[in-house]
C-alpha positions in Angstrom: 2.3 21.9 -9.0 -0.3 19.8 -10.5 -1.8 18.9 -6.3 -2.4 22.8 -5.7 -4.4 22.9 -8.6 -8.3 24.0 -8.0 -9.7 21.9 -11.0 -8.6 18.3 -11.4 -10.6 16.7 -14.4 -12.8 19.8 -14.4 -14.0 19.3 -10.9 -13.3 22.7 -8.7 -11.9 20.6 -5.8 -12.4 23.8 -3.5 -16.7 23.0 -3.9 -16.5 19.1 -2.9 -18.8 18.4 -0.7 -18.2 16.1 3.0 -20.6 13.8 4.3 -21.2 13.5 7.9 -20.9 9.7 8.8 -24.8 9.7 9.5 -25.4 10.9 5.8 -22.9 8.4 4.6 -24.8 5.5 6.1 -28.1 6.9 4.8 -27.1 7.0 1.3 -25.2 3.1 2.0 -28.4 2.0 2.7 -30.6 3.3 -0.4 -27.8 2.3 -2.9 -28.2 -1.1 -1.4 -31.5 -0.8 -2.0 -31.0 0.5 -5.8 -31.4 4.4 -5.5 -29.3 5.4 -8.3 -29.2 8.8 -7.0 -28.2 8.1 -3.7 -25.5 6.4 -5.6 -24.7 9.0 -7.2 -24.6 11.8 -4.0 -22.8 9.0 -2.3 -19.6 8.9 -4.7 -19.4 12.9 -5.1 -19.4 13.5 -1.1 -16.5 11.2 -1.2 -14.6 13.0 -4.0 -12.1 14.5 -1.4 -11.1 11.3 -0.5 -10.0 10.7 -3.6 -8.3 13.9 -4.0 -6.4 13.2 -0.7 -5.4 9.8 -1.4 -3.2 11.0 -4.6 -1.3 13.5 -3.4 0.9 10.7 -1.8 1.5 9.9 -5.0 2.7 13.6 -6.2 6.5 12.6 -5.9 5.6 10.1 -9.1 5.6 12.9 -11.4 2.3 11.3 -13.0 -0.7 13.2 -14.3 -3.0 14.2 -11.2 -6.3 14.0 -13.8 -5.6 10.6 -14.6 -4.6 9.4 -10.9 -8.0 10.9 -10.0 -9.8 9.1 -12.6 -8.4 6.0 -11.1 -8.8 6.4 -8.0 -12.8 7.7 -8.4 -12.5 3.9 -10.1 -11.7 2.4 -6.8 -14.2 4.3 -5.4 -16.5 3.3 -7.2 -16.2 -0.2 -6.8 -15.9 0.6 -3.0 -19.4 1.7 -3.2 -20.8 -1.1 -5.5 -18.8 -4.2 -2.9 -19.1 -2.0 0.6 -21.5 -4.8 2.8 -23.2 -2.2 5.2 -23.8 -5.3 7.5 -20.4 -5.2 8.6 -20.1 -3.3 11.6 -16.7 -1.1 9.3 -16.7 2.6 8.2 -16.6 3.2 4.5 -13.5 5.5 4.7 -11.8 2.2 5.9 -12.7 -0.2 3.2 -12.3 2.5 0.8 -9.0 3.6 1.0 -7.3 0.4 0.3 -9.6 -0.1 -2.6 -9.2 3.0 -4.2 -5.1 2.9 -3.6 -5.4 -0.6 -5.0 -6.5 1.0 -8.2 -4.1 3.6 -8.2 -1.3 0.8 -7.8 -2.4 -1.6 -10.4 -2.6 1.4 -12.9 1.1 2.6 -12.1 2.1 -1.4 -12.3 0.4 -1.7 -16.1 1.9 2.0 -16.8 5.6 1.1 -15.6 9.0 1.8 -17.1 10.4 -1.7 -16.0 8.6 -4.1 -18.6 7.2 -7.2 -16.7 6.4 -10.3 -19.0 2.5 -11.0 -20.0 3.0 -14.1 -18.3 4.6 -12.8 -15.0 1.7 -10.6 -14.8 -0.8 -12.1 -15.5 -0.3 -14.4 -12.8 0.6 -12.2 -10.2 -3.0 -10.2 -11.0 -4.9 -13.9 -10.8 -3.1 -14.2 -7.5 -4.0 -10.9 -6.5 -8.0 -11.4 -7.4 -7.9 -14.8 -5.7 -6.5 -13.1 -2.1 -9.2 -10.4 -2.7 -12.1 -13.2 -3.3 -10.3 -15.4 -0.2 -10.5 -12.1 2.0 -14.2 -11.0 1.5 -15.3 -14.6 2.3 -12.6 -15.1 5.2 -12.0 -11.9 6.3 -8.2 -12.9 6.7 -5.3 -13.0 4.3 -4.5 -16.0 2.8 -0.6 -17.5 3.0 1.5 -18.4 0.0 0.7 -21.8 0.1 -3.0 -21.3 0.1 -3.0 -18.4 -2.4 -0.9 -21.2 -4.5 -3.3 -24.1 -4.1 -6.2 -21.3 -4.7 -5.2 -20.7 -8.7 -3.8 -23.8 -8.7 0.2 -23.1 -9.4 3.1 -23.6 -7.7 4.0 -21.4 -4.7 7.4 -20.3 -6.2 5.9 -19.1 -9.3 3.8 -17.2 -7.5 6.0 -15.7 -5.3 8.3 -14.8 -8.2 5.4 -12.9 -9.8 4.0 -11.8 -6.6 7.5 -10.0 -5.9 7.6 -8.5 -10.0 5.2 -6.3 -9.5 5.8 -4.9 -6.6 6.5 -1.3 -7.1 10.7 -0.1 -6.7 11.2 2.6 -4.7 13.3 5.6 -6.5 16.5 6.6 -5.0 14.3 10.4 -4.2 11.5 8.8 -1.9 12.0 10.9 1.3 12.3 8.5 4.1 11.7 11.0 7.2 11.5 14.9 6.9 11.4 17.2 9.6 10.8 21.0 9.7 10.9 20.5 5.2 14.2 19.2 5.1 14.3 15.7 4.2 16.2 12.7 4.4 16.0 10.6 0.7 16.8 6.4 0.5 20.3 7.8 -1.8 21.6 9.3 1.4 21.1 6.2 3.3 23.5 4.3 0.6 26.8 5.0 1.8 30.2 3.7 0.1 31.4 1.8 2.1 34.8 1.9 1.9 34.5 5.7 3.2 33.8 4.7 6.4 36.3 4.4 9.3 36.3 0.5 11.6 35.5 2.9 14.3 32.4 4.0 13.1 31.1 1.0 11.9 31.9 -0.4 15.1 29.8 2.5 17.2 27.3 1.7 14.3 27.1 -1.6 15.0 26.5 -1.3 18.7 23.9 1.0 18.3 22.0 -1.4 16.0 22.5 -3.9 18.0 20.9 -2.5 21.4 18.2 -1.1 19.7 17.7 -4.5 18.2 17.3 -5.5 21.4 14.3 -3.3 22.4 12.1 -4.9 19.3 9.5 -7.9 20.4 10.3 -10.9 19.3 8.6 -11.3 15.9 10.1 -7.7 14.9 13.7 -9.0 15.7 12.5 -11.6 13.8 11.6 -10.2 10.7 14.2 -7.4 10.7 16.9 -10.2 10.5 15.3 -12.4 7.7 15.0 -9.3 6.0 18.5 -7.8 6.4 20.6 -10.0 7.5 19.8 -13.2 5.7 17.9 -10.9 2.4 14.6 -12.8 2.6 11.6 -11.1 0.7 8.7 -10.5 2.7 6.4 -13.1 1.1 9.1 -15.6 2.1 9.3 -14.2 5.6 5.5 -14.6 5.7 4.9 -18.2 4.8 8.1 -19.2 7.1 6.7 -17.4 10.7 2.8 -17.9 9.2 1.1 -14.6 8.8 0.5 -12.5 5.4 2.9 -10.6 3.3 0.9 -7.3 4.2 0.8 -8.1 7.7 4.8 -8.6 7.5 5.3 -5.3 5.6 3.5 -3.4 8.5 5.5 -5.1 10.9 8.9 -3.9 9.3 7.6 -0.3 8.7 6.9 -0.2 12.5 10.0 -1.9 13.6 12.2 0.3 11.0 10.7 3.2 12.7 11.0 2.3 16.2 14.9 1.6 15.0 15.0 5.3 13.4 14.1 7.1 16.4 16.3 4.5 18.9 19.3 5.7 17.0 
């Protein structure tokens, strides 16, 4: 498979060097100050971040060269925007940067067409929470992002929601000792299932409902129960889409393992 591969883009990914987090912060601070080489060390010793960072992608059956080539994009601009004032490791900032990348390529390369329009203002939106969060260092809501590029907040909640990636009926959803569990097992007919079951079911879901906090409950409910996207969950209870999305991967989880 393409991840096992030595060479990706004619780099031998077996020779890619690591920087010690001292070295790291050297080279930060003399491509601040405009060493181009330093620049230049700096990227390659973080090459196997990269190369880490797309094999969660490897179940997309896309071509490894390009994702890396994206992703050393990201990087890239990690290193150009990193402020080394901030008291933040590099690894941190650039991970989301160079998945970010990786994302908006696989959005502009996708099967399901999205109109110019639609996508064009989801990507304004998605500059103007970037620009927001560098100056704030918090997400904006949807009414802010709104008022921000100066549209109304259902349009951009429409378009916000368009591109965000489906999932495919083959994305594992827990695996344990290589055998996996895949979202088409957890779609069940219905109509195959006995009242007792779905009554057990029910009671099981419903005590370990019970051992969520409050704004987990919460969410898991709007979500599920009443089918609320998650940037409409976020501007009702006042936090961030991405803030709401790790809450209902960690409350999913802890609902997993309850049951």
């Amino acid at each position: 498979m393409y991840y096992n591969k030595v060479e990706i883009c004619g780099v031998n990914t077996s020779e890619l060097v690591v920087l010690t987090d001292a070295e790291k912060k050297d080279l930060l601070i003399r491509t601040k100050q405009g060493d181009r080489e330093a620049r230049n060390e700096l990227i390659c010793g973080n090459l196997r971040l990269v190369l880490s960072i797309i094999q969660r992608f490897t179940n997309r059956r896309e071509n490894m060269d390009d994702l890396f080539q994206v992703g050393c994009i990201g990087l890239v601009k990690a290193v150009d925007n990193f402020n080394i004032d901030l008291d933040v490791k590099f690894s941190t900032y650039a991970v989301p940067m160079i998945i970010g990348e990786i994302r908006r390529y696989l959005r502009d390369n996708n099967t399901i067409r999205i109109s110019r329009s639609v996508r064009d203002l989801a990507y304004r939106a998605l500059q103007a929470r970037e620009e927001w969060m560098r100056e704030k260092e918090i997400e904006p809501n949807l009414e802010q992002l709104a008022e921000l590029i100066g549209e109304k907040k259902d349009a951009v909640l429409r378009a916000m929601e368009a591109i965000i990636e489906p999932i495919s009926l083959y994305e594992p959803v827990f695996t344990d000792n290589g055998d996996s569990v895949y979202v088409m097992d957890q779609l069940r007919d219905s109509s195959s299932d006995s009242s007792d079951e779905v009554w057990l079911e029910n009671i099981l879901l419903r005590d370990a409902l019970k051992t969520l906090n409050e704004r987990e409950r919460n969410i898991i409910v709007k979500r599920f129960y009443q089918n609320k996207t998650q940037m409409e969950i976020a501007e009702e209870i006042g936090i961030s889409q991405a803030q709401v999305s790790r809450l209902e991967k960690g409350a999913l989880e802890h609902l997993r393992k309850r049951m």
